[in-house]
C-alpha positions in Angstrom: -60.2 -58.3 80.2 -63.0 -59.0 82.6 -61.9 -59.8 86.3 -58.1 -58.8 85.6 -56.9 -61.8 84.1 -55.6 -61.6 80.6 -56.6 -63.6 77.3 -54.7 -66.0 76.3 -52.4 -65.4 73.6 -53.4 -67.3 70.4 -51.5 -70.7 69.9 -50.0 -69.2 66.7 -48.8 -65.9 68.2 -47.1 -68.3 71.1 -45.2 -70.4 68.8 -44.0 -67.3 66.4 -42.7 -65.6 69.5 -41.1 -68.6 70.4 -39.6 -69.1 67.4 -38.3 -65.6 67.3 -36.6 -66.0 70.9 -34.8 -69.3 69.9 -33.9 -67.9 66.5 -32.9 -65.0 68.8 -31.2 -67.0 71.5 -29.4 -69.7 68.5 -28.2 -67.1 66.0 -28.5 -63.3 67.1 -24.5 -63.5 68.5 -23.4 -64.4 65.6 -25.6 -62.3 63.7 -24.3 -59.5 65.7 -21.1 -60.8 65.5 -20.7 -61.7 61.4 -21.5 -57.9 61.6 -19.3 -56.6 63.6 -16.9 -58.4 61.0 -18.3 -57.0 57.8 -17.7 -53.9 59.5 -14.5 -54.3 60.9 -13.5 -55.8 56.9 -15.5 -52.6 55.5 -12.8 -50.3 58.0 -10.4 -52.2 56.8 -10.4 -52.1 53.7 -11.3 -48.4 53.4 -7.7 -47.7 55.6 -5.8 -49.6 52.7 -7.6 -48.1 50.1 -6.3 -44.7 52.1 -3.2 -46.3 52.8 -3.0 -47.2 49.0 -3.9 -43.7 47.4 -1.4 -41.7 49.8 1.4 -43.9 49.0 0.8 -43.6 45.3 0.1 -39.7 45.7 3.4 -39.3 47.8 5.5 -41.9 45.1 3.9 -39.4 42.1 5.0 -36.2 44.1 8.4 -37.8 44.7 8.7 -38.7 40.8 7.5 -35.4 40.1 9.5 -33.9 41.9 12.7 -36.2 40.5 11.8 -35.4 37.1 11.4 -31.6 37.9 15.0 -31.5 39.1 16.6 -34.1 36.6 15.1 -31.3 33.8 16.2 -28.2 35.7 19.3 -30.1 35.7 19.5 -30.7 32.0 18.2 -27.1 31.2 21.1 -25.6 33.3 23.7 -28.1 31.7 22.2 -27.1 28.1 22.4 -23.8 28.6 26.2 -23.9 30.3 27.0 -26.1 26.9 25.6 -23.5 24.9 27.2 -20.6 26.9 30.4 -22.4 26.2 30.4 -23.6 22.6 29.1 -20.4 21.8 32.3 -18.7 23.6 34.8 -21.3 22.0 32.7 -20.6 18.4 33.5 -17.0 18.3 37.5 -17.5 19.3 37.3 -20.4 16.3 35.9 -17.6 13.9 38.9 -15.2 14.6 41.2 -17.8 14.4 40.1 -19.4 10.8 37.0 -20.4 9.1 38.0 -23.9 9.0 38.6 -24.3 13.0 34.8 -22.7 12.9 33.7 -25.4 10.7 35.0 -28.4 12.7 33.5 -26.6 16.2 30.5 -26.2 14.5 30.3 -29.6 13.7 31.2 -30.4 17.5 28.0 -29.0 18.3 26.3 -30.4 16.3 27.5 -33.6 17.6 27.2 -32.7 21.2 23.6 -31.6 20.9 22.6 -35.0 18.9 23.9 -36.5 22.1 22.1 -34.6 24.5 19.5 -34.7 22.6 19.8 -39.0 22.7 20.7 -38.6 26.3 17.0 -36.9 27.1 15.3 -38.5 25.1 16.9 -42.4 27.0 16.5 -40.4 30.0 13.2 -39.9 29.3 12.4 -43.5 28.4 14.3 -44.7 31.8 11.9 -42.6 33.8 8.4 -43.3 31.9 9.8 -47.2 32.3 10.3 -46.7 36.2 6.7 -45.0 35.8 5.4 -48.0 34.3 6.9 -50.2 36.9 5.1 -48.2 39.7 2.2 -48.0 38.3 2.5 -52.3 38.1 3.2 -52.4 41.1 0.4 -50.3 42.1 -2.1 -52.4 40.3 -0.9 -56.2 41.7 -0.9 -54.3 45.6 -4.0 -53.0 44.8 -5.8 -57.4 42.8 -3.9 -58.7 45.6 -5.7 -56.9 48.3 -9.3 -57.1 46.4 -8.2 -61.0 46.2 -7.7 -60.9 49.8 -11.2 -59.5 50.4 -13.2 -61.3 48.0 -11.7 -64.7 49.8 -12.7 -62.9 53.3 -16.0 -61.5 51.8 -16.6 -65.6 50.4 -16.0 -66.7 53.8 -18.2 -65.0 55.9 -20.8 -65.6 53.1 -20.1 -69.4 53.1 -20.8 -69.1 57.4 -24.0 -66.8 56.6 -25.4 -69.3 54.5 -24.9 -72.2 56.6 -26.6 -70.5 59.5 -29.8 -69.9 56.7 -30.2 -73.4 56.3 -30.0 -73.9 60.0 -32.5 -71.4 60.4 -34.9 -72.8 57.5 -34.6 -76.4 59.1 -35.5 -75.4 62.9 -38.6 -73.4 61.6 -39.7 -76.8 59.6 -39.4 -78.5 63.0 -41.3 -75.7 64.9 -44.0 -76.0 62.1 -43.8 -79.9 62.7 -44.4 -79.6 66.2 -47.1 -77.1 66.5 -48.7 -78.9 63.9 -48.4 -82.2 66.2 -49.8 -80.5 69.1 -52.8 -79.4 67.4 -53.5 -83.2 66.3 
């Protein structure tokens, strides 16, 4: 640095910082852009994941809660049943022992078909269970579908703009190498 005048950058440090301001100028906007949309995707697809789990956590509280009353429901009707065949049982005793027979027979037949009624009940609402939880599952491969095609895209424009990249360094080489011929 004698008499204020700087050296001369080395022809290789020229070119490299060349390189990097066109690779800079060519490519860092849609660098900065192709992130900006893995970002945006990432948002995305953390909302629907969100979006996903509260609407499965408010359809389980709403089944729950369904079931919980449909077996209140049942519990209160077996014991009003019971309440009443055991009123009508006692007046069958005092009358004769064969009126007490066919009553008790009647219950017997009445709680068989409760008994068949929970139990289909049962199977109706582990069926609609299964159903939701389907449904679930195809919301939930359609939307990792739709984001791998997304995620394939942006890849597909990423790699492009490598080879770009690899073929205007090659020409950059190329050149310096023809000016220092």
């Amino acid at each position: 640095m004698t008499n204020g005048i700087a050296p001369l950058m080395a022809p290789q440090d020229v070119s490299s910082g060349n390189v990097d301001q066109i690779r800079e100028i060519l490519f860092g906007a849609d660098k900065r852009q192709i992130d900006l949309r893995f970002e945006e995707l990432r948002r995305i697809l953390e909302q629907h994941t969100d979006d996903l789990r509260n609407e499965v956590r408010k359809r389980m509280d709403t089944f729950e809660l369904f079931f919980r009353k449909e077996v209140e429901a049942l519990h209160a009707q077996v014991a009003e049943e019971r309440a009443d065949r055991s009123k009508a049982a006692s007046d069958a005793q005092r009358d004769t022992r064969q009126t007490m027979d066919a009553l008790e027979q009647r219950l017997d037949t009445g709680n068989r078909q409760l008994t068949a009624a929970q139990a289909a009940l049962r199977s109706d609402l582990l069926g609609q269970c299964r159903q939701i939880l389907d449904q679930i599952t195809d919301l939930d491969q359609q939307w990792k579908r739709q984001l791998d095609q997304r995620f394939a895209e942006v890849g597909r424009q990423k790699t492009d703009r490598t080879a770009l990249a690899t073929m205007l360094n090659e020409m950059a080489a190329r050149l310096d190498d023809g000016k220092q011929s």
